[in-house]
N, C-alpha and C positions, 0 to 999 in steps of 0.2 A: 522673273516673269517671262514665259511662254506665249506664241502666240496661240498654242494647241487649249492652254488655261483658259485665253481668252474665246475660246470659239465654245469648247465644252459649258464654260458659264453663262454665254448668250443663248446655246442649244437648250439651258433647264428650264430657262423663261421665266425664271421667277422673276418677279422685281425687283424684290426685297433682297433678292439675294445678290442680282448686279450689282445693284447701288452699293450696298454696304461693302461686297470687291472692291470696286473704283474709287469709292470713298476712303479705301483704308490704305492703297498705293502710298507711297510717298509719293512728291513732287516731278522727280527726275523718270520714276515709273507712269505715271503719267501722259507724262509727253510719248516716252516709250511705245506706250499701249496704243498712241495713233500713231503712231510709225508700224505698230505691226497687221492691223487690222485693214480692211480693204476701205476706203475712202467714203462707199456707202453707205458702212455705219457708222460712218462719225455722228449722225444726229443720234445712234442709240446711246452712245456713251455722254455724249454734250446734256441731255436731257436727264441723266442720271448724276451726273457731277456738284457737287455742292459748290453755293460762291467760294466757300470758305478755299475749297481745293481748286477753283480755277484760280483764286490770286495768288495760292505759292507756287502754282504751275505755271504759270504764264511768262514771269521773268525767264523762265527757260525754253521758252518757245523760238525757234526759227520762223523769219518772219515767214517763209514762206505757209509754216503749218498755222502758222498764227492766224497768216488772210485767209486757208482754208475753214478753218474752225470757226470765227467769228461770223460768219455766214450763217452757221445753225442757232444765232444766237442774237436774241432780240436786244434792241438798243436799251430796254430799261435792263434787260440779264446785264448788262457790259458794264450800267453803271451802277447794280451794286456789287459787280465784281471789284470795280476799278476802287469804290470805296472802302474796301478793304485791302489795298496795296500802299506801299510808300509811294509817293508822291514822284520822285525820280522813274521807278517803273510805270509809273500811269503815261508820264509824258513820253517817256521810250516807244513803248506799245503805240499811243495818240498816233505819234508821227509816222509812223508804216500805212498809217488807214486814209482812205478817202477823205478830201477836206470836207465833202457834207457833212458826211457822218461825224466829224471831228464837232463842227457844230453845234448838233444834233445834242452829244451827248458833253461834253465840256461845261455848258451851262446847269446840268441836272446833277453834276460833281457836287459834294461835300463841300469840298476845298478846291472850286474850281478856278477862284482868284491867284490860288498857289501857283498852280497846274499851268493859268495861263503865261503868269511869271515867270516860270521854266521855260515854256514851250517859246515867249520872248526871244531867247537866248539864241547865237548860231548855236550847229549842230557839232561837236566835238570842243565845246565851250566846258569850263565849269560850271556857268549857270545852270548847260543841260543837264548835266550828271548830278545835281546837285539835289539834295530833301529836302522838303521844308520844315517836313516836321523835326522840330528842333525842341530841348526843355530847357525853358528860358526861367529865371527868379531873377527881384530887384535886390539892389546896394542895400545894405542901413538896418533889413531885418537880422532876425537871433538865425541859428543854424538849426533849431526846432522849428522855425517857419516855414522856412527852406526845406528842408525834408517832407514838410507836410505837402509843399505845392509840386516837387518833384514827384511825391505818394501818387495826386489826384492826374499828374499830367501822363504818368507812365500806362495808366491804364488805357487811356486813349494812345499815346505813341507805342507803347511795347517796350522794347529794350532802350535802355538810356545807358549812356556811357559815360557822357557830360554834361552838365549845368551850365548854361553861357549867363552872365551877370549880363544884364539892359537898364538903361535909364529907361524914361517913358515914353522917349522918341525911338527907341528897340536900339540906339547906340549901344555896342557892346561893348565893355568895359574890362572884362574879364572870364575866365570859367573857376567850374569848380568842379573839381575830379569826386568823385562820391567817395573814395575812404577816406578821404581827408576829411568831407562831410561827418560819417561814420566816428570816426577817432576823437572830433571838439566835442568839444561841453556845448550843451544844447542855449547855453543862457547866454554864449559870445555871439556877438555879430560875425555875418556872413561875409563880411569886408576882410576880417581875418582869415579866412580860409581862401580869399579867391586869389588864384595865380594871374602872372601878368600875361597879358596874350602874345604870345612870340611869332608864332606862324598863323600867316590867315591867305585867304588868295581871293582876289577880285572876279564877278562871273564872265566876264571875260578873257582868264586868261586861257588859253590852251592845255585842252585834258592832259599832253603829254606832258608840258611842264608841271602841272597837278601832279601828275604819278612820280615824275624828279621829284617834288618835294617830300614828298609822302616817300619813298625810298632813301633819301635824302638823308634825314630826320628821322628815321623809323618810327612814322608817327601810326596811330589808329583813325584819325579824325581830323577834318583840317575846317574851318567856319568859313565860310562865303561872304563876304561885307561888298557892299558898294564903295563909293568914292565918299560919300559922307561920312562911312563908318557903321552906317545901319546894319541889322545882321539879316540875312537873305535866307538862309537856311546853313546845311555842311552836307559835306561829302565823306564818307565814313569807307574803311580801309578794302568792305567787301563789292564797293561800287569801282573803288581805283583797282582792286582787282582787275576786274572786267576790262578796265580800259590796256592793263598792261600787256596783258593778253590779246587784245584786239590791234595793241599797235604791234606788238612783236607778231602776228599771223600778216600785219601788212607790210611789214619789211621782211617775211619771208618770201612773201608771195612777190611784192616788185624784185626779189633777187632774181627772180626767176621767170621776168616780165608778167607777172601774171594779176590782174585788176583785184585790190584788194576787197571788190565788192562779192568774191566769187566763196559760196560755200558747198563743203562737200553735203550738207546736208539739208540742201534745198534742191531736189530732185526735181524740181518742174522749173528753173531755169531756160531763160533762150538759150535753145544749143546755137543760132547763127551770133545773137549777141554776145556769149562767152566767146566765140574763135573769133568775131571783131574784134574784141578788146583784143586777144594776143595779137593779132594780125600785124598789128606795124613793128611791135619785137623783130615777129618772123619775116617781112621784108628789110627791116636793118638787117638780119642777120643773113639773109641772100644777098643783098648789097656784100658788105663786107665779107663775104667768102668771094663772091666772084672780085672783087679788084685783088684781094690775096691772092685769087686764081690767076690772076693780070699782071701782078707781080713774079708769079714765077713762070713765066709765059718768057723771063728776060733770061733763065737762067740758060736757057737751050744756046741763045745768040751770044751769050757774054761769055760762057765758061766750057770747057772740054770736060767730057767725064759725067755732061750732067743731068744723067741718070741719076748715079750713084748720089751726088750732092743733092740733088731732089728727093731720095729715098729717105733722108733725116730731116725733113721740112716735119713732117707730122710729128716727130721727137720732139723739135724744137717749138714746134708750136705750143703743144700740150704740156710741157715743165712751163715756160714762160708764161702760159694763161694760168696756169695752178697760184705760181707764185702771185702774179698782177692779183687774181682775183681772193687769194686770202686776204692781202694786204687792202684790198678795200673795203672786206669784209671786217677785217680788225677797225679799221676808219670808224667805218657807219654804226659799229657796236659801242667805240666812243662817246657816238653823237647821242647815240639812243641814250648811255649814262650822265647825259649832261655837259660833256666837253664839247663847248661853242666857240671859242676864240682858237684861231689859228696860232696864236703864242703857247698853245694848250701840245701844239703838234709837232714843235720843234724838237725835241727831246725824240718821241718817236719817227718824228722826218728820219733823224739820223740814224735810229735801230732798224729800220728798217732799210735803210740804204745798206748798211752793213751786211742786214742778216739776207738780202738780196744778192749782195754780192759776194757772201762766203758761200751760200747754199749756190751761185753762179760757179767760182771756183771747183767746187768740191764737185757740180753734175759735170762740167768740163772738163777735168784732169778726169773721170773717171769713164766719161764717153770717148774722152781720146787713146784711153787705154783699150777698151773695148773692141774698138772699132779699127784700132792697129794688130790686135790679135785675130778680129776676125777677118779682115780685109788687107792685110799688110801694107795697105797704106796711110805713111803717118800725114801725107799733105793734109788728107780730107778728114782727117783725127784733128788735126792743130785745127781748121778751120771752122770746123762745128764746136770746138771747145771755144774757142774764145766767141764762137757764136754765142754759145749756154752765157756763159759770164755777164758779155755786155749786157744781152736782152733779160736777163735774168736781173739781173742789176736795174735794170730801165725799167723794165716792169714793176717793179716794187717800190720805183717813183712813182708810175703811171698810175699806180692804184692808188696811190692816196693823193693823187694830184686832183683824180674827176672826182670822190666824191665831197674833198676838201671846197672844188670850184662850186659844185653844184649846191653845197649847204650857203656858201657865200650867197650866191644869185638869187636861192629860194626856193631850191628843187632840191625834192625829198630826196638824201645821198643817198639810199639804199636801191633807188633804180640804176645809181652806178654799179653797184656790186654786182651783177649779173652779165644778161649779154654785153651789154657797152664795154666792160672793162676787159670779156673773153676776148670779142670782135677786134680789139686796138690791139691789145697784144698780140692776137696774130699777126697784125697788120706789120705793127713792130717789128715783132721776131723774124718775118720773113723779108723784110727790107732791109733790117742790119746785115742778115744773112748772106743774102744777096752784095749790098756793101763791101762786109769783109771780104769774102769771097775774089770779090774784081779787085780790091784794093790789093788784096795780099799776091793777086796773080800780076795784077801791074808792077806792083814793088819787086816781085820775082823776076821777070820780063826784065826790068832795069839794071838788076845786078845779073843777068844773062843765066836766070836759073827756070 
């Protein structure tokens, strides 16, 4: 799709022939077509859209197009959009809008008791992510029963995948996967076919641990119970999607100090509030270059030659922040797969000390080769080599040390993978530098060299 299609087909002025265009897009072309169109016609396409095609459009909306759009659109259009959506996306959408309007239109819902049940929940909760609409059968009946009440419920839910077994307090007891339904004799009880329920998750726990499990388990589907056991609704494998993706863009983003609230594809953003949020990155990170800068401010006073020994300060910086900053990247990729106990890190505490301090070795003998063929001198070769080693070695503590501390405390590791773990290991690197440097010239001084 064109934005050139879209101009030519509003230029014919047919009606009949807009609508039936817009109405035939898929979902994802859709949203497309107001992103290409100028903002003022958003009412001509809003007023030609079927409900049908704004509820499979809509779970794909940015909110910011979202609060754009919904403006050409009256509070009863919203709510027989919304009743034609899964209950999980109704409450997603709710929470971006105005609380009047949430009001407004929450009570005129179908299932607006579900809706509010969700909306209960915190926000990156199971509860939130969570459907209601569930297909539920009782204990005791034949597997001909069963199929009949699955028959009548699929037409209102749509896709079914599984059958949760309830008493008649909705205690869930069990599922039943449909080919297994499918394969029995229609004259057995439904108690024979129903499997025991192995994995369930409470609506409180945290989406990300949802998606561990769901990764976990290689499940499709996981059931929501309360603390009684009651069944709440489930969260189905295309919902944990979403969230995996939304936590891996926010541990991309804090690597990189950057608010994971921030998308490229919401154009009318504050530009002053997107550079707030980076702004205290970017004053740690002037902090910690000027005391670096303060650091080598000593090497003028303490050492001869130090020009030259200043000239491999940006060498050293740059391997020693590489190394530090994989290593905490490797960390926090840990934690995202599930390794929560520090007993979990001993094995790689110590691969990584190692692989720190061969790749230390290996840049050291080979800078001090270097730099003795180009410079003919081996002092300030020896001295940068065993600079590389140490800090290189330290570093690849240092990195798994901040984001090991900060998952302890309660702070998201993956804002250690970024500037924090650059900024220390320069700090590092330039102060062992410094270090060895006086120490080796002291020790030389001593034995009269």
């Amino acid at each position: 799709m064109r934005e050139i299609d879209l101009k030519e087909i509003f230029e014919q002025g047919k009606d009949e022939n807009i609508r039936a265009y817009l109405n035939f897009l898929n979902p994802l072309e859709v949203v497309d077509a107001f992103y290409l169109i100028d903002e003022n016609e958003y009412s001509n396409i809003v007023s030609r859209l079927s409900y049908r095609t704004f509820a499979n459009s809509f779970p794909f909306f940015e909110r910011s197009l979202f609060e754009k759009v919904i403006v050409h659109l009256k509070d009863e259009d919203l709510v027989n959009i919304f009743n034609k959506m899964e209950s999980d996306d109704v409450s997603h959408l709710l929470r971006t809008m105005d609380e009047q309007r949430q009001q407004v239109i929450i009570p005129k819902l179908a299932h607006s008791l579900q809706i509010q049940e969700i909306l209960s929940h915190p926000e990156e909760s199971a509860g939130s992510i969570m459907q209601t609409e569930v297909c539920i059968i009782h204990p005791h009946i034949s597997v001909k029963q069963a199929i009949e009440l699955i028959r009548k419920q699929k037409k209102i839910l749509g896709e079914v995948q599984v059958a949760y077994v309830v008493d008649e307090n909705k205690i869930l007891l069990g599922l039943v996967r449909l080919d297994d339904l499918i394969l029995s004799n229609f004259d057995e009880s439904i108690d024979l076919v129903t499997k025991e329920l192995k994995y369930h998750v409470n609506p409180d726990m945290d989406q990300e641990e949802v998606a561990l499990i769901f990764s976990k388990y290689d499940l499709s589907y996981l059931p929501v119970i309360d603390i009684s056991g009651r069944l709440l609704g489930q969260i189905t494998y295309d919902d944990i999607q979403d969230v995996i993706e939304e936590e891996a863009s926010e541990d991309l983003l804090a690597y990189v100090g950057v608010s994971p609230d921030e998308s490229i594809s919401d154009t009318d953003e504050n530009r002053i509030k997107l550079a707030l949020g980076r702004f205290p990155w970017l004053v740690f990170s002037i902090s910690a270059s000027m005391l670096t800068g303060y650091i080598l401010t000593f090497f003028e006073a303490q050492t001869s030659n130090a020009i030259i020994f200043a000239s491999f300060v940006p060498l050293i910086m740059n391997t020693t922040g590489n190394v530090g900053t994989q290593t905490a990247m490797i960390i926090t990729r840990n934690f995202a797969l599930g390794a929560n106990e520090f007993g979990q890190f001993r094995l790689p505490l110590m691969r990584e000390f190692l692989v720190g301090l061969t790749l230390g070795l290996l840049a050291g003998v080979l800078t001090l080769i270097l730099i003795f063929l180009a410079y003919q001198n081996i002092a300030v070769g020896i001295r940068v080599g065993i600079t590389l080693t140490v800090s290189m070695t330290v570093a690849a503590l240092f990195g798994m040390f901040i984001p090991v501390t900060f998952k302890k405390i309660g702070i998201d590791p993956a804002i250690a993978s970024g500037p924090l773990v650059t900024s220390g290991c320069d700090m590092l690197s330039v102060s062992l530098y410094l270090l060895i440097i006086i120490s080796l010239n002291k020790g030389l001084s001593i034995f009269g060299g």
